[in-house]
KOLVEXLUM-548453 format. One record per residue (C-alpha): residue in three letters; x, y, z. Coordinates in steps of 0.25 Angstrom, whole numbers. Layout:
ATOM  type   east  north     up
ATOM   ALA      X      Y      Z
...
//
This chain:
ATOM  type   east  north     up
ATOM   UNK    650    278     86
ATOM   UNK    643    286     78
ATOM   UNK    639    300     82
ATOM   UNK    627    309     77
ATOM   UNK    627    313     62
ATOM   UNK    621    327     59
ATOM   UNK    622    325     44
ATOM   UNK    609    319     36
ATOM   UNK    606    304     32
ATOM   UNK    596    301     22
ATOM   UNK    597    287     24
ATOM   UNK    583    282     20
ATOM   UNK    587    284      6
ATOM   UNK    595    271      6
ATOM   UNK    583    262      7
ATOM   UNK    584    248     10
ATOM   UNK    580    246     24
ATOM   UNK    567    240     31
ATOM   UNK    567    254     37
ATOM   UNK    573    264     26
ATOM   UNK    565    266     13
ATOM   UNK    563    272     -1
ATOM   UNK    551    278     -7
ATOM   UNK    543    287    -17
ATOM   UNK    551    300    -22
ATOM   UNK    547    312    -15
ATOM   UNK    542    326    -19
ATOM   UNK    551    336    -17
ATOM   UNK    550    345     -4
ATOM   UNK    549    359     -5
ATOM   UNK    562    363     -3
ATOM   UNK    563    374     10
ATOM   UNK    562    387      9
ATOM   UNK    571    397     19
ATOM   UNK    562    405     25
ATOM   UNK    561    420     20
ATOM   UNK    559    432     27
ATOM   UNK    558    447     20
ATOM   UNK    565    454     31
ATOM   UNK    582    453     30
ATOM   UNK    582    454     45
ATOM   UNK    570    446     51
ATOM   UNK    563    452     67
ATOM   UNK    567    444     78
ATOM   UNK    563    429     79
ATOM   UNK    562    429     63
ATOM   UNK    574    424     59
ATOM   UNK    572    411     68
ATOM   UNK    560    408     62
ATOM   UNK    566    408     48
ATOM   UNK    576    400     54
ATOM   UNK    570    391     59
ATOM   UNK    559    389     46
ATOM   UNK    572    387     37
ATOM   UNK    575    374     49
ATOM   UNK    569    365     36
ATOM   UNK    574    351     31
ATOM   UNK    571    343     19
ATOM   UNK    574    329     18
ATOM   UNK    572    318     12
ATOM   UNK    567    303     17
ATOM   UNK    569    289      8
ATOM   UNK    556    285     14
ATOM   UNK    542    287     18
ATOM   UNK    537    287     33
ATOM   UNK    531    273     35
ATOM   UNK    525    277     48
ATOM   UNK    528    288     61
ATOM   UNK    522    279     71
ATOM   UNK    534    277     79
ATOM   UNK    528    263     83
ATOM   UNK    527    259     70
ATOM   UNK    540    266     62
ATOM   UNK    551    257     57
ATOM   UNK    558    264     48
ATOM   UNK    568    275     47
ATOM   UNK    561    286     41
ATOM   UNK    549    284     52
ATOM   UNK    560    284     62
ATOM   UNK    569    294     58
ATOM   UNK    555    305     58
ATOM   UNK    552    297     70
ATOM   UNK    564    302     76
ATOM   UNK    562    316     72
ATOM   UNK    546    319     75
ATOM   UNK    546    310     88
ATOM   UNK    554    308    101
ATOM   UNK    556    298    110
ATOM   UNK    565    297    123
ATOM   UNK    576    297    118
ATOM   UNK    584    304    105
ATOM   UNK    594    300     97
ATOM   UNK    603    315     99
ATOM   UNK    614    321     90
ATOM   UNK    624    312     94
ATOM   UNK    616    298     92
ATOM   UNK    614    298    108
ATOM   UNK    599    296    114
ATOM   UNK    595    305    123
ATOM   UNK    582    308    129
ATOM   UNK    573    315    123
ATOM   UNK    560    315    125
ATOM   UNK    564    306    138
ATOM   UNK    569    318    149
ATOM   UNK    583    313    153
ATOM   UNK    586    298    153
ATOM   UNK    579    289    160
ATOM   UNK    579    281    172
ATOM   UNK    585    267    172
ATOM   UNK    582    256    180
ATOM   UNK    593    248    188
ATOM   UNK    590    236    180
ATOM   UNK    591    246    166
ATOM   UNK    575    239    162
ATOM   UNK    567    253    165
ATOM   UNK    569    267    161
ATOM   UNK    561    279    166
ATOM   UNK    560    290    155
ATOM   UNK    556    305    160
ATOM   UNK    550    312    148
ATOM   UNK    551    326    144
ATOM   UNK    542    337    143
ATOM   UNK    538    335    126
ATOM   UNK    529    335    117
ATOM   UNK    521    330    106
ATOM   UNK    519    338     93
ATOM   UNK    504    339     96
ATOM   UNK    508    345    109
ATOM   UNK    505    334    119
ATOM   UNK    516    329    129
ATOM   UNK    526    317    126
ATOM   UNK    523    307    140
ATOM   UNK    528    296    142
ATOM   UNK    515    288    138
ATOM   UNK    518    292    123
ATOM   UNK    530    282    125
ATOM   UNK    524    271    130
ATOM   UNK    512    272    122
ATOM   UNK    521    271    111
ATOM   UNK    530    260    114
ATOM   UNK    518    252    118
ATOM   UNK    510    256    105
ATOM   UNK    522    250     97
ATOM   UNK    522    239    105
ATOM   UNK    507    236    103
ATOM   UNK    504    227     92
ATOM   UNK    493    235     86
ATOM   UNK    503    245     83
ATOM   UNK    512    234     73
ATOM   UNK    525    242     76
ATOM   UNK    537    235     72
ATOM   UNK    547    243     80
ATOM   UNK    540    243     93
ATOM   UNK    543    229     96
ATOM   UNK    556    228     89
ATOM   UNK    561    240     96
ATOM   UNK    556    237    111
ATOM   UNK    558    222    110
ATOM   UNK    566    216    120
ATOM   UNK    569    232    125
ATOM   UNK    556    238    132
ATOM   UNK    548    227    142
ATOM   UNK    537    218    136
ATOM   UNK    541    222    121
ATOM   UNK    545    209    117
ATOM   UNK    535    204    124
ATOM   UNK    525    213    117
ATOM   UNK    529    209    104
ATOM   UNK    527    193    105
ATOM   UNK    513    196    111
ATOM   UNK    516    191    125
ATOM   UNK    513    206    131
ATOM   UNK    504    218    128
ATOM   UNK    510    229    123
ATOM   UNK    506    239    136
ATOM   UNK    516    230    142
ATOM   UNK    528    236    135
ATOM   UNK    537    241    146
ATOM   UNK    535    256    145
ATOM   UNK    527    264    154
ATOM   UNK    523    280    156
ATOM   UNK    525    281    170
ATOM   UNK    519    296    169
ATOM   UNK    518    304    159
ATOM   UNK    535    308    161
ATOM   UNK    540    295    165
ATOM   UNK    541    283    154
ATOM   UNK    547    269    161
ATOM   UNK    552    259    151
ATOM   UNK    556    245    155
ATOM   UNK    564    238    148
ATOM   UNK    565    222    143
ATOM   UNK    581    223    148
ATOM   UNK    590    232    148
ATOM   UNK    592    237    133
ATOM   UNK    608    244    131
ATOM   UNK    602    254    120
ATOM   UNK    586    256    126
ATOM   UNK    589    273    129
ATOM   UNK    593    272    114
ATOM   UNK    583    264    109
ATOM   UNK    572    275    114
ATOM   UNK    577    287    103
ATOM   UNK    571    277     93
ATOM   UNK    557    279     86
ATOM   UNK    550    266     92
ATOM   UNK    551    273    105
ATOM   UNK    545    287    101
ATOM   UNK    533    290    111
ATOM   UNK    520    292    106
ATOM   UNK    507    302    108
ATOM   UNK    496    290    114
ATOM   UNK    484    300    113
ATOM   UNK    489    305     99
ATOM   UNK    491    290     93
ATOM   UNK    478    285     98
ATOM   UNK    471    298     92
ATOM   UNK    477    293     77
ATOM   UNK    476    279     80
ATOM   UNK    480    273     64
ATOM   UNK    482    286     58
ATOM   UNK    493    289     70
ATOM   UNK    507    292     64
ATOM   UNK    501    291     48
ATOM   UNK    505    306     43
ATOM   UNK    509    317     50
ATOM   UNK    495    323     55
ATOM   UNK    493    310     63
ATOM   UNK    508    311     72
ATOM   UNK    513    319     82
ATOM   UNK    529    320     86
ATOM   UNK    535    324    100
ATOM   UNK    549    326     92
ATOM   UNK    557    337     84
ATOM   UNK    548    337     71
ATOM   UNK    535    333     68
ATOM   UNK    531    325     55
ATOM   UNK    522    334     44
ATOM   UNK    517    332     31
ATOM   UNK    518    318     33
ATOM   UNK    506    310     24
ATOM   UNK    508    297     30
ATOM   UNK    513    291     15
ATOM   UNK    521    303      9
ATOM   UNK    534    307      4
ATOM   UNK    535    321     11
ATOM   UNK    534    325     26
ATOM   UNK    541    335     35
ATOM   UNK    545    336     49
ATOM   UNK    541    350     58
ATOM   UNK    549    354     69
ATOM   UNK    539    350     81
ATOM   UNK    538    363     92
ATOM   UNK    534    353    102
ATOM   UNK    546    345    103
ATOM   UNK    550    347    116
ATOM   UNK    565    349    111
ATOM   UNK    558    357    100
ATOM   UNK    569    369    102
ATOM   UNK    582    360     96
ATOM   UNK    574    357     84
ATOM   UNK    577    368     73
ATOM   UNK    571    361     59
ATOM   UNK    557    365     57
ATOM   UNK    554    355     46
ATOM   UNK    559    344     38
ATOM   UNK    554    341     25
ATOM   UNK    554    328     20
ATOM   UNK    554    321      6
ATOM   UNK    554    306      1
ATOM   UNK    565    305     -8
ATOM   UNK    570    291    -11
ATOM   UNK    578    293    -23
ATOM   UNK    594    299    -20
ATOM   UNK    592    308    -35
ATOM   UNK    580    313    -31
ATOM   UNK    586    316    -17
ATOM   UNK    598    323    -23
ATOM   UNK    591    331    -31
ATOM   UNK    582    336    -20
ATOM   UNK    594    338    -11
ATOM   UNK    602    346    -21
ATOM   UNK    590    356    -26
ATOM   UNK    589    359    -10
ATOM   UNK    577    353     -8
ATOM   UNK    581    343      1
ATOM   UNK    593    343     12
ATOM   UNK    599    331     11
ATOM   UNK    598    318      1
ATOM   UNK    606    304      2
ATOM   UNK    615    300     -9
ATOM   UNK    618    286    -14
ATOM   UNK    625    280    -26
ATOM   UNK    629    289    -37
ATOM   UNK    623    302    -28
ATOM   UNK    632    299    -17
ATOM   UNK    644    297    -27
ATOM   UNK    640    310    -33
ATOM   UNK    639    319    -22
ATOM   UNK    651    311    -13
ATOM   UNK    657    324    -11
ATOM   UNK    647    334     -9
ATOM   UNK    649    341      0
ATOM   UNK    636    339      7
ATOM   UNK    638    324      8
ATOM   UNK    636    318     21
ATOM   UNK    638    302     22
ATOM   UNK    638    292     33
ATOM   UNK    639    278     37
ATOM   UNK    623    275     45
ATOM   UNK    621    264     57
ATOM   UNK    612    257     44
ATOM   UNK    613    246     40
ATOM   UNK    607    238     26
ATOM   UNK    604    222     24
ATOM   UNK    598    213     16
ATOM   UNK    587    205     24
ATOM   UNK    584    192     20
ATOM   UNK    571    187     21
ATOM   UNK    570    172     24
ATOM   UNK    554    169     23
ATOM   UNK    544    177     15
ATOM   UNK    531    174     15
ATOM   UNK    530    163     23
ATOM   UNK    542    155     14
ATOM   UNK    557    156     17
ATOM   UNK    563    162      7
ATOM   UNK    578    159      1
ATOM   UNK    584    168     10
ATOM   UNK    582    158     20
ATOM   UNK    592    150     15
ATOM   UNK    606    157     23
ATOM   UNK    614    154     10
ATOM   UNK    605    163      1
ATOM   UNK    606    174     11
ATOM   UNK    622    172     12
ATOM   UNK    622    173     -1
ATOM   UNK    615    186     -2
ATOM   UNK    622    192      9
ATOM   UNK    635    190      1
ATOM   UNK    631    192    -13
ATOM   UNK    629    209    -15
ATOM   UNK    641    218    -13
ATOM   UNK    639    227      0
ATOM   UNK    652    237     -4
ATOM   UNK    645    240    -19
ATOM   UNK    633    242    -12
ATOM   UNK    639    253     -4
ATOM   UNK    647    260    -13
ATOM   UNK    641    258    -26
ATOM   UNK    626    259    -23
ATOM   UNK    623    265    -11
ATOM   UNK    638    274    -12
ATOM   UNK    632    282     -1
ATOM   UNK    643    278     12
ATOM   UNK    635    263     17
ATOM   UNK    644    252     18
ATOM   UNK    643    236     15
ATOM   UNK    637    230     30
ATOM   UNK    642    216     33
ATOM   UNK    635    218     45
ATOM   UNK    622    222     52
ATOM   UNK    627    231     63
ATOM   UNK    631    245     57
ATOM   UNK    645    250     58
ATOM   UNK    646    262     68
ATOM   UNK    633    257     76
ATOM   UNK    635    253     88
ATOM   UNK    649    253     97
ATOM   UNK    653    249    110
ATOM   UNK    659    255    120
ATOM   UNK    672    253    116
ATOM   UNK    668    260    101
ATOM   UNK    668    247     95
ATOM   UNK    658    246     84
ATOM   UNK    649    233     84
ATOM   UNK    651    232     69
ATOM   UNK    667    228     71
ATOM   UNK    660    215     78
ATOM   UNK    658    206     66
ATOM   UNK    662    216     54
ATOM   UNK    657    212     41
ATOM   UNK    650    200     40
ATOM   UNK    645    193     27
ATOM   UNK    654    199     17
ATOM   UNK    648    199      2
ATOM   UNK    655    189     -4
ATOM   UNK    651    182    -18
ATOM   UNK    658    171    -17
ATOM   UNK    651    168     -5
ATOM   UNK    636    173     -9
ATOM   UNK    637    164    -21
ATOM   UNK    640    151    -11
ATOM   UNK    631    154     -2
ATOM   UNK    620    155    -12
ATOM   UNK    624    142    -21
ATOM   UNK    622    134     -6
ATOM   UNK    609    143     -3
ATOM   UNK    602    140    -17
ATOM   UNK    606    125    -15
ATOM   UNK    601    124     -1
ATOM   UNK    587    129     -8
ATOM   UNK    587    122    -21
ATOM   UNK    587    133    -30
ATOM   UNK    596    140    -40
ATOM   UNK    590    154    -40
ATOM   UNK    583    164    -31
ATOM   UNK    576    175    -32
ATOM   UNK    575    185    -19
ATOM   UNK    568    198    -19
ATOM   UNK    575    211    -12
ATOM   UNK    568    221     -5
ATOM   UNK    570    236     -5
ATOM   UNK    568    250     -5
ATOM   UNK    562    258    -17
ATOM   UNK    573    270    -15
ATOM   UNK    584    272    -28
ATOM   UNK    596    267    -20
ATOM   UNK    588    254    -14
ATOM   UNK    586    249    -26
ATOM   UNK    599    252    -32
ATOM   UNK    604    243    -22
ATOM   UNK    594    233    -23
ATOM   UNK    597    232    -37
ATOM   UNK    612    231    -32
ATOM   UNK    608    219    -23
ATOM   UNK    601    213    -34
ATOM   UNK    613    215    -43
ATOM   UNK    622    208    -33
ATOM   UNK    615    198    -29
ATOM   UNK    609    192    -43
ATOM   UNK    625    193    -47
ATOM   UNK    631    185    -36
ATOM   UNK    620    174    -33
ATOM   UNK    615    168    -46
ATOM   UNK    602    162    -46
ATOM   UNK    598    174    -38
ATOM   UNK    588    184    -41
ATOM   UNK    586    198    -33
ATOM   UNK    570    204    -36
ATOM   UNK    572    220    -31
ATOM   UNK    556    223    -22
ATOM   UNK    559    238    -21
ATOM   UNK    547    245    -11
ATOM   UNK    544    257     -3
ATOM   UNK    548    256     10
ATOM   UNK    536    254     18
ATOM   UNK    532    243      8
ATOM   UNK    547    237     12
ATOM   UNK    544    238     26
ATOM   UNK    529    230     24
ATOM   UNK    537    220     16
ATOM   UNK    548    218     27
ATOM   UNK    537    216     38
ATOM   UNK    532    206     30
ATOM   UNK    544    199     27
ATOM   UNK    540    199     12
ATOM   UNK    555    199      4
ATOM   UNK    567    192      1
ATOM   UNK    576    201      5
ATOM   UNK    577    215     10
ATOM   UNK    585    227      9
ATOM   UNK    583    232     22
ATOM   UNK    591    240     35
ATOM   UNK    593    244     47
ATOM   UNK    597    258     56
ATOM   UNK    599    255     70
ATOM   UNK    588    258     81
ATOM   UNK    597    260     94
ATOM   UNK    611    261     93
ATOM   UNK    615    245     95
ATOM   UNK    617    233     86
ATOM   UNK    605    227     93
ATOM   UNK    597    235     84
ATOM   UNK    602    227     72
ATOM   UNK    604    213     78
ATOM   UNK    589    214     82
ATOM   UNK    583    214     67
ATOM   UNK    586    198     64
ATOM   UNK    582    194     77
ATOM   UNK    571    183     75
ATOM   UNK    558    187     73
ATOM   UNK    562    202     75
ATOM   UNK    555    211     69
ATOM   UNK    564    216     59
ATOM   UNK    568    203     55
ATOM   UNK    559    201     45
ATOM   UNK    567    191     39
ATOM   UNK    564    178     45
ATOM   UNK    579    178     52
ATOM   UNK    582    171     62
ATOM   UNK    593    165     71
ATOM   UNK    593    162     86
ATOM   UNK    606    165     88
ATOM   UNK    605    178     82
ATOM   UNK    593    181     89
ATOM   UNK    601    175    103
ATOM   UNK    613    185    101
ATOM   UNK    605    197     97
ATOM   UNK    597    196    108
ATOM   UNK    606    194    118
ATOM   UNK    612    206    115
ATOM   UNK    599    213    122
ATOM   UNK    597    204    133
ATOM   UNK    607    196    141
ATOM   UNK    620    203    133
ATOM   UNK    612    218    134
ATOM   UNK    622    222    144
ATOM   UNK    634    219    139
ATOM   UNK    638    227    128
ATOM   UNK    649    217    122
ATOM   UNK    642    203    124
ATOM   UNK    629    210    117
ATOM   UNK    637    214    105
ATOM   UNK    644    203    104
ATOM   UNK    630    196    102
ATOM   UNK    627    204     92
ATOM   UNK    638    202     83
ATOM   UNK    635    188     82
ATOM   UNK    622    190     80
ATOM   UNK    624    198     67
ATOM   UNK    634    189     61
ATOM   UNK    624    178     63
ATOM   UNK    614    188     56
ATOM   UNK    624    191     45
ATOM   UNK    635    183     43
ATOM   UNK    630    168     45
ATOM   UNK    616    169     42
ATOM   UNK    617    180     34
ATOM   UNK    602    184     39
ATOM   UNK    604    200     32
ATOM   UNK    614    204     21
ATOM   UNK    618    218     26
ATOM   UNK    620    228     15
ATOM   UNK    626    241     19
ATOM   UNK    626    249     30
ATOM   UNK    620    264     26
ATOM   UNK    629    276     23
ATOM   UNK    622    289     19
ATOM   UNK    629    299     10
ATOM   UNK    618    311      7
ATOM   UNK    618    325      5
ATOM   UNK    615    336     14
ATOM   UNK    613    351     16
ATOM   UNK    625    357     23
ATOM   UNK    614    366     31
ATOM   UNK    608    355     38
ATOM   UNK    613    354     51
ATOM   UNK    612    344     64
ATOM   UNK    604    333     58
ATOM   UNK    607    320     68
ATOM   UNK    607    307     60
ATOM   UNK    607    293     70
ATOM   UNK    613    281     69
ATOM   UNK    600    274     73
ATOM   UNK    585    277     76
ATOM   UNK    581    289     68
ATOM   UNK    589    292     56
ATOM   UNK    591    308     60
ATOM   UNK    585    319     70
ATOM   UNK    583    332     66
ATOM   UNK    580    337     77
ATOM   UNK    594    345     79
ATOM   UNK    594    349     62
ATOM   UNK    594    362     58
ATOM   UNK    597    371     46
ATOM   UNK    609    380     44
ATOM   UNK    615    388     31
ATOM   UNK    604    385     22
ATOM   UNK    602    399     16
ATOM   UNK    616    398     14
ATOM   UNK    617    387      5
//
């Protein structure tokens, strides 16, 4: 199993995901500056200060911030700041465990494992007022209220906190969701069943508490830019415009664990192009920068290379009704045959050359183990193999079984360098092996990717996934009927049977329950080839030798820096 990374990961440069974006090119951030003093030995308490003003990082994002309401976040740019300016009660730690955080201790479990009594510590919020338990349930219920239109409320607490389900098919109000302040210390959850993975579920960002007073005081303009949020984490969120490409995080005095934290600010750029990003990296103005085709080939042997294999995983989703109309994708043998038609393993090395590998799968390698150490991924292995001999079969019997002898499907991607080099692979490939076909290229920002997923306007998507909770539940629950993430038009009852079995009558027996969900994803995958998995991410990117203790997580928020820190950079 995988144990925490304190190395960087600028993962949102490889955009091809409902949740990963590219966008403008950025300005340059001011590059830090050490700071000075005129005395060779400084008085007592001086040389802290300047210590901890140097405690500065810059960094760059793929992407800008959609939104930093937590109920309404989707994306892993909100949740990864998330992460960092906010707190819930649990967090993620160095070693990818959850532990309590603003939560004192762990809770109290009911004998039948559906109710748990959370304690909460003494904290704050960055305007000065207490954390209670009342900003957790007011939260939860306000992304459970349908006024508030969040996607991740329902989908996260779904068949996991009481009523939830419910909720969401309009046969309960929202006040009913199973979450209660008890007094302003004491939060009671009560659960639909008992959930295997709840205690990790409640480090993600859906779960974040919020101030009621303070939301209501901002009402529409709440969480819209910076001068309209306030945090109860390790950094608060500056500079932040609403709509630009620059913002920074500040070390946040209130934090009740405010000691540990030792960066006083990160600086923040948009930068979606990897030359750009080099350049920026290598002039010092920037601490770290991701590499990909010729750029990681170039610099495979710096020195301050660091690569690795991510819990994330790339897919092709196919789109079986637009507007009202099935489309061609509908037909099984159009999206065998698309499944089957592209080479993962160029992809991989030739492309992207940054450490991903071809998935044949939807479950991520070095996820999710059992007790034993077993990987869930050894289950079914690869499944629908490319294979051109077969794409082209598959695709003569699909244009038959429509009546036509060409087809012309549209791809949706990111705007970022390396998304469209690999669209323009996908294109490539797919023209080549299937004649008749033609691949139109509908390159866009990211939000505007994530308006036309909700509406379910294109042919096919480029798109991915990073895990939620350490379980393959959080996978297996995208292509469920109707699901919220579908977005596809998918579905089979079987599929949804198995996968939702796993969280029911299987919930407690670990080996019955992944067994489940091994059928189900060859159901997905391999006979009604619903997704075309592409790759799963690897990252290889450059990073300053001075920056120290930055944890990366296999899922949830990309990193925390709460326990980062600068060291030797006057020596460099």
């Amino acid at each position: 199993m995988k144990k925490s990374k304190f190395f960087w990961l600028l993962s949102l440069m490889l955009v091809l995901s409902v949740f990963l974006a590219a966008c403008g090119e950025d300005e340059k951030a001011e590059p830090a500056t050490p700071a000075e003093t005129d005395k060779e030995e400084p008085a007592a308490g001086e040389e802290e200060v300047a210590k901890e003003e140097e405690q500065v990082l810059n960094l760059m994002m793929g992407a800008e911030i959609p939104s930093m309401d937590s109920a309404l976040t989707t994306d892993s740019v909100g949740f990864d700041l998330l992460n960092n300016v906010n707190e819930g009660l649990y967090r993620l730690n160095q070693e990818n465990v959850a532990v309590p955080a603003i939560a004192e201790g762990e809770p109290t479990i009911s004998e039948d494992g559906l109710v748990y009594t959370f304690k909460i510590r003494d904290a704050k919020w960055s305007n000065g007022e207490a954390v209670t338990a009342g900003d957790f349930e007011f939260a939860w219920k306000r992304a459970m209220n349908p006024d508030t239109a969040s996607e991740y409320g329902p989908y996260m607490m779904g068949g996991v906190i009481k009523n939830a389900t419910a909720i969401s098919e309009g046969k309960a109000d929202f006040t009913e969701l199973g979450v209660k302040a008890v007094d302003e210390k004491t939060l009671e959850v009560t659960l639909e069943k008992p959930v295997p993975y709840f205690l990790s579920l409640m480090s993600f960002g859906t779960f974040l508490p919020q101030n009621e007073a303070y939301v209501t005081e901002k009402g529409a303009d709440y969480a819209t830019n910076s001068d309209n949020l306030i945090s109860n984490g390790p950094f608060t969120l500056s500079d932040w415009d609403g709509t630009g490409l620059k913002w920074k995080l500040v070390k946040n005095d209130q934090y009740w664990d405010a000691e540990t934290v030792k960066l006083t600010e990160i600086n923040y750029d948009v930068v979606k192009e990897t030359p750009t990003a080099v350049n920026l990296y290598k002039t010092g103005e920037k601490d770290r920068a991701a590499l990909s085709g010729e750029y990681a080939m170039q610099y495979a042997n710096d020195p301050e290379l660091v690569k690795e294999l991510e819990t994330t995983l790339f897919y092709f989703k196919f789109n079986q009704e637009r507007n009202g109309k099935a489309t061609p994708l509908a037909n099984k043998n159009i999206r065998e045959a698309i499944s089957k038609g592209y080479n993962k393993q160029d992809l991989v090395d030739v492309v992207l050359a940054n450490g991903s590998v071809p998935a044949n799968y939807l479950v991520p390698k070095e996820f999710t183990f059992d007790e034993g150490g077993a990987d869930f991924r050894d289950i079914n292995g690869d499944m629908a193999v490319p294979n051109a001999d077969e794409a082209k079969a598959a695709w003569e019997k699909g244009l038959k079984e429509l009546g036509v002898t060409e087809i012309t499907l549209e791809i949706l991607g990111g705007d970022s360098d390396v998304a469209k080099k690999m669209d323009e692979y996908f294109k490539s490939q797919l023209e080549t092996t299937l004649p008749g076909l033609t691949i139109e290229l509908k390159e866009v920002p990211f939000a505007v990717r994530l308006d036309l997923d909700s509406a379910q306007d294109y042919d096919i998507q480029a798109a991915g996934w990073g895990p939620d909770y350490q379980d393959p539940y959080t996978f297996m629950n995208l292509w469920l009927t109707d699901g919220g993430n579908n977005k596809m038009s998918y579905s089979n009852p079987e599929y949804d049977k198995l996968v939702n079995s796993s969280v029911n009558e299987l919930a407690m027996d670990p080996a019955a329950r992944w067994e489940a969900m091994a059928k189900a994803e060859k159901i997905l995958i391999e006979e009604d080839f619903a997704i075309s998995p592409n790759y799963q991410r690897g990252t290889m990117f450059l990073v300053k030798p001075y920056v120290k203790g930055v944890v990366s997580h296999s899922f949830g928020g990309d990193y925390s820096y709460k326990w980062a820190y600068i060291e030797g950079k006057d020596a460099q």
